[in-house]
C-alpha positions as CSV (number, residue, x, y, z in Angstrom):
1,X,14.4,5.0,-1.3
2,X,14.8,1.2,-2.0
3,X,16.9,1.0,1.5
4,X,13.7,2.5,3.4
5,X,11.6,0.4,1.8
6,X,13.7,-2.8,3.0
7,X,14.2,-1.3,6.4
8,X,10.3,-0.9,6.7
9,X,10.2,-4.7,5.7
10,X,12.3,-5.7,8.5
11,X,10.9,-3.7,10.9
12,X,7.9,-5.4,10.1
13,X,9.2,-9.2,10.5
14,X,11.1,-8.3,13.6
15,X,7.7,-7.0,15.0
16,X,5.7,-10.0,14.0
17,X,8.3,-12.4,15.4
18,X,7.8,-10.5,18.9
19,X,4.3,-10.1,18.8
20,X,3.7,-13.6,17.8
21,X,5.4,-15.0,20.6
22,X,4.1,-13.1,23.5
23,X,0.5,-13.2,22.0
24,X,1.3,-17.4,21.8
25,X,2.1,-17.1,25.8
26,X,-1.5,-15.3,26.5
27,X,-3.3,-18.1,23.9
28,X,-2.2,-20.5,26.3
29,X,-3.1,-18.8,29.6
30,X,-6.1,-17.1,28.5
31,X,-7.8,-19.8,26.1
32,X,-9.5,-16.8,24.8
33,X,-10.9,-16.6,21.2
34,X,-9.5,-13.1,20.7
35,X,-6.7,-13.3,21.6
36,X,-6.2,-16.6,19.5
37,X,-7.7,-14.8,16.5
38,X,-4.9,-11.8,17.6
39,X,-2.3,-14.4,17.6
40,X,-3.0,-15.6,14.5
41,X,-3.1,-12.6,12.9
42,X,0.2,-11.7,14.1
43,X,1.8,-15.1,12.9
44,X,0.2,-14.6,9.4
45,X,1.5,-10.8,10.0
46,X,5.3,-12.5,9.6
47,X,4.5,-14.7,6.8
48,X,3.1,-11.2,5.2
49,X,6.2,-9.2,6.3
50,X,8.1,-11.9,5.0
51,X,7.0,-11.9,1.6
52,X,7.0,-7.9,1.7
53,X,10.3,-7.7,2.0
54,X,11.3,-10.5,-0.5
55,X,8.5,-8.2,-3.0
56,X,10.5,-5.1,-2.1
57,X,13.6,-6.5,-2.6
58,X,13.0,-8.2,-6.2
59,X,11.0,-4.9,-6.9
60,X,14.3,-2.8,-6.3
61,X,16.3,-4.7,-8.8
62,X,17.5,-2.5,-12.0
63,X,15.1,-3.2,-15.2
64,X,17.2,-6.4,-17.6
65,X,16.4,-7.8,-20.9
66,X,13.2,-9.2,-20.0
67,X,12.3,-6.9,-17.8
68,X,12.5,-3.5,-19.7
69,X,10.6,-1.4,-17.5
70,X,12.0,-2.9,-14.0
71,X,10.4,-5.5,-11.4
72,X,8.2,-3.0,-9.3
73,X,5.3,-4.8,-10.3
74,X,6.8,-7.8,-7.5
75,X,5.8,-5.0,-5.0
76,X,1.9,-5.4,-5.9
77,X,2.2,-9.1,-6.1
78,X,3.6,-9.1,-2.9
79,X,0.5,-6.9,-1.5
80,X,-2.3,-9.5,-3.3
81,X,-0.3,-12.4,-1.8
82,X,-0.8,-10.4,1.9
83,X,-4.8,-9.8,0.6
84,X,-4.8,-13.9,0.4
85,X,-3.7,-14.3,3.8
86,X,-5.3,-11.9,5.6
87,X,-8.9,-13.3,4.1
88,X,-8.2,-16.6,4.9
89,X,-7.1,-16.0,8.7
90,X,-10.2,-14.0,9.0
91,X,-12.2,-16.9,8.2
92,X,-10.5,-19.5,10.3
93,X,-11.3,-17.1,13.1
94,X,-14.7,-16.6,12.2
95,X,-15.1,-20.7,12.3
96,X,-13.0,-20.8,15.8
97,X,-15.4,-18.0,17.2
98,X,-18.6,-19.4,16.0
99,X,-17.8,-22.4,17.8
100,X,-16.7,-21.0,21.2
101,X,-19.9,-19.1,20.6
102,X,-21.8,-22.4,20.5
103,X,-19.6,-23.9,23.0
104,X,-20.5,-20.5,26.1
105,X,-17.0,-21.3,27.5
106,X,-15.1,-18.5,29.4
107,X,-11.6,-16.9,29.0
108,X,-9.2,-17.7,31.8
109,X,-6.2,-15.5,33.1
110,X,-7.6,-12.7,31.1
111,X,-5.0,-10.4,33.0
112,X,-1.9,-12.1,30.8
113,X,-3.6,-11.3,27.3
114,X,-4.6,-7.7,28.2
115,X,-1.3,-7.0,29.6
116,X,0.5,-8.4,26.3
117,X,-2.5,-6.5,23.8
118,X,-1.7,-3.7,25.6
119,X,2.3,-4.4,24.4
120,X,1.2,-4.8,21.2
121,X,-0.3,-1.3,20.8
122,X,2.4,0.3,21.5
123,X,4.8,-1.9,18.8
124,X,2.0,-1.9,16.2
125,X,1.9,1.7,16.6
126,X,5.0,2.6,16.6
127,X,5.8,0.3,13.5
128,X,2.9,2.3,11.6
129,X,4.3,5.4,12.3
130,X,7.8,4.3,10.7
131,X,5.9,2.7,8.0
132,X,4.2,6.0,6.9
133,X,7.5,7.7,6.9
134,X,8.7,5.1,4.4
135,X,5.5,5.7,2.6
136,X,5.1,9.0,2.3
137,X,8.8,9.2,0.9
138,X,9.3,6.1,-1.2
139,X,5.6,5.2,-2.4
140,X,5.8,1.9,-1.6
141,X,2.5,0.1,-2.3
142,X,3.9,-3.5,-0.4
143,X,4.6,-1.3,2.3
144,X,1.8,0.6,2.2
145,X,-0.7,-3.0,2.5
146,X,1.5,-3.9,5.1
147,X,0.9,-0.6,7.2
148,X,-2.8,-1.1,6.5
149,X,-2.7,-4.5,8.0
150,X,-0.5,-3.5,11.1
151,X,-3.2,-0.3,11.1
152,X,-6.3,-2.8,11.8
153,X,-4.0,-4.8,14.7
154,X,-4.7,-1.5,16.2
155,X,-8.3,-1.9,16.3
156,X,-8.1,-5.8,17.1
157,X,-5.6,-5.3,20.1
158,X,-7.7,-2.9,21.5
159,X,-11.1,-5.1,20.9
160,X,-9.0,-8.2,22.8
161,X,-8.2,-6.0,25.8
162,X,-12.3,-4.8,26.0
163,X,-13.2,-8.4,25.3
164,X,-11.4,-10.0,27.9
165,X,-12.6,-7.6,30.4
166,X,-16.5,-8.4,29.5
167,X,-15.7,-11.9,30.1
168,X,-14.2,-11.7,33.5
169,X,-17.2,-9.4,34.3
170,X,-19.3,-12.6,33.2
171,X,-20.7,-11.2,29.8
172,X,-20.7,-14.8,28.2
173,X,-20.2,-14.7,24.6
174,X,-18.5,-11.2,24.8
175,X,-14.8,-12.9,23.7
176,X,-16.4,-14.9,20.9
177,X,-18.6,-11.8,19.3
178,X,-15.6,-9.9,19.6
179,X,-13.8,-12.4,17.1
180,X,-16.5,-12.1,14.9
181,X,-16.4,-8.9,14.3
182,X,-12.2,-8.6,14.3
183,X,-13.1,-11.4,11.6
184,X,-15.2,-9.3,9.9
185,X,-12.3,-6.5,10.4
186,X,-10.0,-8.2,8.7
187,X,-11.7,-8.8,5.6
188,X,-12.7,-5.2,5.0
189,X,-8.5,-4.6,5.6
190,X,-7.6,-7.7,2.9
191,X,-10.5,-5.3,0.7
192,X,-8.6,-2.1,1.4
193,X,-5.1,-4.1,0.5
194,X,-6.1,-5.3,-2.6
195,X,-7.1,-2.2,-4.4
196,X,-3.8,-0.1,-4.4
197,X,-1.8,-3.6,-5.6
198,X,-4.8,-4.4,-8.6
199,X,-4.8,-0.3,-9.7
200,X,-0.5,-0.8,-10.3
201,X,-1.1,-4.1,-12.3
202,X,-3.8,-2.8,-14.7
203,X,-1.8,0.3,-14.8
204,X,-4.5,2.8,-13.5
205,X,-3.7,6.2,-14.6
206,X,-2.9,8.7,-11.4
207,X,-5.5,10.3,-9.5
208,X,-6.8,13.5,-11.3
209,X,-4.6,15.8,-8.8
210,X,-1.0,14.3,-10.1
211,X,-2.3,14.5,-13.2
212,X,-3.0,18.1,-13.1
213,X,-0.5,18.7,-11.2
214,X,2.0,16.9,-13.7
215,X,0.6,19.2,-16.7
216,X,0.7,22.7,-15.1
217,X,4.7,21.9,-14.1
218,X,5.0,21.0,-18.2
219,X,2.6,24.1,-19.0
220,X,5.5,26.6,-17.5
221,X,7.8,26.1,-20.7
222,X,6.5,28.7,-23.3
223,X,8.0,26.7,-26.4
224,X,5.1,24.1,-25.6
225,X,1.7,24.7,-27.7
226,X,-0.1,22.0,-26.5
227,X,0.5,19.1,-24.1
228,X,-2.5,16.3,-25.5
229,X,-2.5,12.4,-25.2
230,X,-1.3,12.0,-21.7
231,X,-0.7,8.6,-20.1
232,X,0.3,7.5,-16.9
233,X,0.7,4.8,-14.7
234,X,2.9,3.3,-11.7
235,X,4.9,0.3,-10.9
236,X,6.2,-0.2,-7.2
237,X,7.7,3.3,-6.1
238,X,8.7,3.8,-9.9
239,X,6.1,6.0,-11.8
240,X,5.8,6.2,-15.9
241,X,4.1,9.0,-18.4
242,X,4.4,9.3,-21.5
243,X,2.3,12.1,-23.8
244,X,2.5,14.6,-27.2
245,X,3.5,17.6,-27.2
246,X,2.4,20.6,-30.2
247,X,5.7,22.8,-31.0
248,X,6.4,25.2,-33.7
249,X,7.3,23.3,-36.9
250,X,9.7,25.8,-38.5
251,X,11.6,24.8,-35.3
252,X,15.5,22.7,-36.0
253,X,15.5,19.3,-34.9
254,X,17.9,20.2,-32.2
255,X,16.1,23.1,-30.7
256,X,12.9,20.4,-30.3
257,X,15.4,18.3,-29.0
258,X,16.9,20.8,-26.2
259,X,13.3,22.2,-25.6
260,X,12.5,17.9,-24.6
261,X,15.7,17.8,-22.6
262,X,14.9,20.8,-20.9
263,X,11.0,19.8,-20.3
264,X,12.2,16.4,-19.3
265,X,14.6,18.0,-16.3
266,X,11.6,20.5,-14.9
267,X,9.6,17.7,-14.8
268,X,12.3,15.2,-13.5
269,X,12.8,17.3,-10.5
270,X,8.9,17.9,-9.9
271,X,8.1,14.3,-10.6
272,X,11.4,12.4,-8.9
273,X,11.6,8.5,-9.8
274,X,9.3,9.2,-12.9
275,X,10.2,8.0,-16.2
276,X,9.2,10.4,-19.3
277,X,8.4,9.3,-22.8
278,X,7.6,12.9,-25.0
279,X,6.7,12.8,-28.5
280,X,7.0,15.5,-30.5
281,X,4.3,16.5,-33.1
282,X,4.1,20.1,-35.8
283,X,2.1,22.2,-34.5
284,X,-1.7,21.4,-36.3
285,X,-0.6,17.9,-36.4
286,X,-3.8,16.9,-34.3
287,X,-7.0,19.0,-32.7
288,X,-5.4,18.6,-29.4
289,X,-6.3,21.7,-26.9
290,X,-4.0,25.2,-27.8
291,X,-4.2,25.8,-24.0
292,X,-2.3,22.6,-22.1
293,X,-4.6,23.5,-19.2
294,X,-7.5,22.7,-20.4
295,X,-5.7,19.2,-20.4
296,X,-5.4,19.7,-17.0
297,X,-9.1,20.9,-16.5
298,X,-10.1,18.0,-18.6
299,X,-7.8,15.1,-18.0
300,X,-9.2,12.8,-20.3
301,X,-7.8,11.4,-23.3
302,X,-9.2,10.6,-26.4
């Protein structure tokens, strides 16, 4: 999974590194606002990509001394550090629009930039497409603010291509509005970005499905009484949880013990890449819930 995740990453830079540099050609030719903004997107795209794959890569290292529970945290810091840059390219091009704006100048050649937006499409969207592959199997949430950038060069390609063509039909101001609002754009993206990175670093607990969905696996094993104080949270594309659970008291230390190794394994291979903390209490140790799914039903701890 780590190996996707890196491939993703450079995937990502290669595709910035093209991008940037035909997108730098049709700056030059065109002149046009939007297709400046575009550019510099795609130029703070690599400096993004970059980072993601330095996050990835530190988030894939094995846990150490200091680091009991792993690095997968470097995967989040890696998505706020893409949040930082993506805000402040969107205000440089709202400044650099404004002023053309001011200015009424008109975009010239506007043939080269929508023949190169239209090249970006196509390489944006196929790089999203990978991207959610990696996602969908590995997690990744630096991957997953990169795809939602790359996701938003969709929109901003296409706005270049209709912007130049307003232009050279003589709607003056079209170009300059259009970098306003891929300004604007870009901003609600760096919004997007920012949550999934700030829910893994104050540990947000997993969205009521997984949660449920975590609980009725662990309700299937009949030795359980009751499944109560359940905690869970995620770090990169590693996920934790840790809870009680209520088990006959007459019962041996080792058959608690086999009926934890044997919970711990349904759950493992349900719940792959998630690390399982179970603490074993006599039954009528607590008022926890006699029916683990109400847990479920619930899914809220006291």
């Amino acid at each position: 999974m780590t190996n996707l995740a890196r491939r993703a990453a450079i995937a990502s830079v290669c595709s910035a590194i093209l991008l940037g540099a035909l997108k730098a050609w049709a700056a030059v030719e065109t002149g046009s606002v939007a297709v400046l903004a575009s550019l510099a997107d795609s130029v703070l795209d690599l400096f993004a990509s970059l980072v993601t794959l330095a996050g990835v890569h530190w988030a894939s290292q094995p846990a150490d001394a200091e680091h009991r529970f792993g690095h997968g945290k470097a995967e989040a810091l890696a998505a706020l550090f893409q949040v930082v840059v993506i805000a402040i390219s969107a205000l440089a091009i709202l400044m650099r629009a404004i002023t053309r704006l001011q200015g009424g100048d008109v975009s010239a050649s506007p043939e080269s930039g929508i023949a190169v937006s239209m090249i970006a499409i196509v390489v944006t969207l196929a790089l999203t497409r990978y991207q959610q592959h990696v996602i969908d199997r590995t997690g990744s949430v630096a991957i997953g603010a990169d795809r939602i950038h790359y996701t938003s060069d969709l929109l901003l390609n296409g706005a270049v291509i209709v912007a130049l063509v307003l232009d050279a039909w003589g709607m003056v101001g079209a170009d300059p509005l259009f970098g306003i609002a891929i300004a604007f754009w870009l901003l609600f993206g760096a919004w997007r970005a920012s949550e999934a990175a700030i829910n893994q670093l104050m540990d947000k607990e997993w969205p009521e499905e997984k949660r449920r969905a975590f609980v009725e696996v662990a309700a299937r094993n009949p030795a359980l009484k009751s499944l109560h104080d359940l905690r869970t949270r995620s770090s990169g594309a590693a996920d934790f949880v840790q809870f009680h659970i209520s088990m006959n008291p007459a019962m041996t230390i080792q058959q608690a013990h086999n009926v934890v190794e044997a919970l711990e394994k349904e759950l493992g291979a349900a719940f792959p890449g998630t690390e399982i903390l179970i603490h074993v209490d006599p039954e009528g140790h607590c008022d926890a819930p006699e029916n683990p799914m109400i847990e479920a039903n619930l899914l809220k701890d006291n």
